[in-house]
Backbone bond lengths (Angstrom), bond angles and torsions (degrees), N, CA, C in turn:
res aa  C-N    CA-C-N  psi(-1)  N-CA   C-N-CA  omega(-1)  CA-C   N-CA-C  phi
1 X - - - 1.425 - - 1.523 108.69 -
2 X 1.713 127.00 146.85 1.136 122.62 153.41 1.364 123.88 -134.65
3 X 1.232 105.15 141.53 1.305 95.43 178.58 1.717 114.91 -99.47
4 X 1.411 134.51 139.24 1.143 128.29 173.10 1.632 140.45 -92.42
5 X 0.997 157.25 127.22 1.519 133.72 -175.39 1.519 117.53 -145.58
6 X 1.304 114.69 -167.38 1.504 100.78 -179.95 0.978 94.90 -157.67
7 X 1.797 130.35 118.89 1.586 135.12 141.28 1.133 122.54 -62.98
8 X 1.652 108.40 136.12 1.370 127.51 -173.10 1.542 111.18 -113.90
9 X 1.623 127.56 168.28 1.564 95.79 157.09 2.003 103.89 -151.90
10 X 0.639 141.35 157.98 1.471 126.28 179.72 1.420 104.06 -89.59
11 X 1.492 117.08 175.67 1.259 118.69 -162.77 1.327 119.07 62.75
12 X 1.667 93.18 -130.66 2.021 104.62 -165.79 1.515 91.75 -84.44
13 X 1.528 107.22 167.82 1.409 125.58 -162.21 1.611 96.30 -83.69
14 X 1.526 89.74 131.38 1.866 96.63 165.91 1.449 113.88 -48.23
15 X 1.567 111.61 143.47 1.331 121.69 177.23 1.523 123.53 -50.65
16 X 1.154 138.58 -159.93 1.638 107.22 169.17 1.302 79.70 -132.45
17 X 1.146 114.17 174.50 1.781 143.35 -173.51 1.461 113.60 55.73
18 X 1.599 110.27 52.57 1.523 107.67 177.13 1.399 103.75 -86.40
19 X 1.911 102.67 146.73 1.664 89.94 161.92 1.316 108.88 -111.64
20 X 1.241 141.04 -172.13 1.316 148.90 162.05 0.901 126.04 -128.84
21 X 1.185 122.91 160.36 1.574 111.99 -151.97 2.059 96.39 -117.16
22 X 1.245 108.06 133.02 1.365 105.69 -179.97 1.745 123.14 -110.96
23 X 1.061 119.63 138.06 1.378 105.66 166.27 1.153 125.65 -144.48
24 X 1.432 123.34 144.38 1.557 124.91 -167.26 1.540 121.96 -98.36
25 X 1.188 147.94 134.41 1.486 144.44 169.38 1.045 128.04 -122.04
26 X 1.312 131.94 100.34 1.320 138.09 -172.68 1.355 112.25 -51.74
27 X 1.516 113.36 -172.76 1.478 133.93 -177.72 1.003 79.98 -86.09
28 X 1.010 158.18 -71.87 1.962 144.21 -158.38 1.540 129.62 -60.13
29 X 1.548 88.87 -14.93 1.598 105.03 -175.42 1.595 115.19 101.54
30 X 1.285 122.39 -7.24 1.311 117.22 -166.27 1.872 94.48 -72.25
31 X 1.391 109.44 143.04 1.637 112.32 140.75 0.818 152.68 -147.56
32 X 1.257 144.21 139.86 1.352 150.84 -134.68 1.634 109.81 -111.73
33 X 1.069 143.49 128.17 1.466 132.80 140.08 1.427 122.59 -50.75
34 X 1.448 95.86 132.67 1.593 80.70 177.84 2.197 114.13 -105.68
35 X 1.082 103.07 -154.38 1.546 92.56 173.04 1.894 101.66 -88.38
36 X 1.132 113.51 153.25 0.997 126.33 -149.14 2.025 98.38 -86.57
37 X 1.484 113.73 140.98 1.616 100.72 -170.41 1.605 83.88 -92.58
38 X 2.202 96.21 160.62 1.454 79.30 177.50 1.961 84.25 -115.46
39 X 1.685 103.14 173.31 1.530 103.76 -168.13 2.046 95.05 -86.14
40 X 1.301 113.38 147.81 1.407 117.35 166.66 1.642 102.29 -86.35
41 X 1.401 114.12 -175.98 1.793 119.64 -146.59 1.753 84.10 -79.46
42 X 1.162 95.92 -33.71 2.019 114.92 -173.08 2.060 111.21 -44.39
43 X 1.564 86.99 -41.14 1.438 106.36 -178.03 1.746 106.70 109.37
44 X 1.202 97.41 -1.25 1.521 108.34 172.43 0.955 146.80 -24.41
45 X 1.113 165.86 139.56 1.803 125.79 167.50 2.022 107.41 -147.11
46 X 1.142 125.50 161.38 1.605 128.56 169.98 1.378 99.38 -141.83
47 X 1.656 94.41 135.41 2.066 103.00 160.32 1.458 89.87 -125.46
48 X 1.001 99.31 142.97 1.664 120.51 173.40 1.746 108.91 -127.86
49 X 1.363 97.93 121.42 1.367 113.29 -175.24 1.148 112.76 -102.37
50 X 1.546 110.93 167.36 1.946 112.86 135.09 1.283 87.56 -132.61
51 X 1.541 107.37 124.38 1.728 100.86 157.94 1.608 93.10 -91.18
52 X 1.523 104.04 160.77 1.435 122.68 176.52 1.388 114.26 -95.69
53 X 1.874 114.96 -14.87 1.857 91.42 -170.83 1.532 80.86 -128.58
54 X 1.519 112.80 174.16 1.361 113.67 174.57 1.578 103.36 -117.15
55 X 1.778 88.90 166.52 1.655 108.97 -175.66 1.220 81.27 108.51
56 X 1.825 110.23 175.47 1.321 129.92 -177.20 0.695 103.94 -56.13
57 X 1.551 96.97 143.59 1.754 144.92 -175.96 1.376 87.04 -135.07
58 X 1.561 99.23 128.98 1.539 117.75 150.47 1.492 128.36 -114.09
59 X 1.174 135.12 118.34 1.541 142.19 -164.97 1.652 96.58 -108.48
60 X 1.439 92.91 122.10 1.950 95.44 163.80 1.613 100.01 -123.77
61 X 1.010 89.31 143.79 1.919 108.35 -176.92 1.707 100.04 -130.54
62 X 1.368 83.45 118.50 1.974 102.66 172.99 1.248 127.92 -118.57
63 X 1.649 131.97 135.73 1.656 116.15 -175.80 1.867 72.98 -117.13
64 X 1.252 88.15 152.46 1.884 101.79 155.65 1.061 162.14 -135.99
65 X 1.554 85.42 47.08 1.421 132.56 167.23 1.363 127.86 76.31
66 X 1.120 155.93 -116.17 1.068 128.40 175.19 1.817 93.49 159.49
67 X 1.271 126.18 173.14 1.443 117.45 -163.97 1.827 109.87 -89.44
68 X 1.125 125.61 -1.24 1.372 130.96 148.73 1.595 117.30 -80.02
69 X 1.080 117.43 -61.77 1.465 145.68 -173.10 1.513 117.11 -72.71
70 X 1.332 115.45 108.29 1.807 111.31 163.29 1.439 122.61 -62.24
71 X 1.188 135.98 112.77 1.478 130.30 157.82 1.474 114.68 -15.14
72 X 1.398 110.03 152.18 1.485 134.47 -153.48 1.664 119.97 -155.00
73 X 1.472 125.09 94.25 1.173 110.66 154.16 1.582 137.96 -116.42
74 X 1.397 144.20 173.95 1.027 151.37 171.37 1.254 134.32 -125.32
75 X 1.079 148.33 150.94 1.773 139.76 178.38 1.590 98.89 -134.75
76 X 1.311 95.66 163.15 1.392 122.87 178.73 1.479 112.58 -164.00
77 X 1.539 97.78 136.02 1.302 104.01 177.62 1.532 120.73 -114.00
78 X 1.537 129.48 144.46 1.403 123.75 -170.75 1.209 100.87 -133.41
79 X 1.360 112.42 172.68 1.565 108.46 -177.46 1.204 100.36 -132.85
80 X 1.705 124.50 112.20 1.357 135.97 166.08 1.399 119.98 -61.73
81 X 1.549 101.31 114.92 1.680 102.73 -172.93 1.643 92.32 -109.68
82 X 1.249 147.06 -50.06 1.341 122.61 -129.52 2.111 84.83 -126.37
């Protein structure tokens, strides 16, 4: 599975080689860190998973900011079928 996204930032241009930090939470509650996505020059970003159980999956993705820039996170939820 992947999920895709894109960091933005107002003002001056994000630094380049940010990573973010990701983490996953099952339907049971367990969560895991995952390896961290890093952003492309674009602001781009990919996590590529395997979750192991199905039903909701929740993914939170965090940057933390940096001395121009305020920290930033997001969630998304998917639903593991197969």
């Amino acid at each position: 599975m992947e999920i895709t996204g894109k960091l933005t930032g107002q003002g001056r241009a994000l630094p380049s080689g940010i990573s973010l930090k990701v983490t996953r939470t099952d339907r049971f509650g367990t969560t895991g860190e995952l390896t961290s996505a890093t952003v492309a020059a674009d602001g781009t970003f990919r996590i590529k998973d395997l979750p192991s159980k199905r039903g909701r999956t929740l993914y939170a993705v965090s940057y933390e900011g940096d001395a121009l820039h305020e920290g930033s996170s997001a969630q998304a939820t998917v639903q593991i079928t197969a």
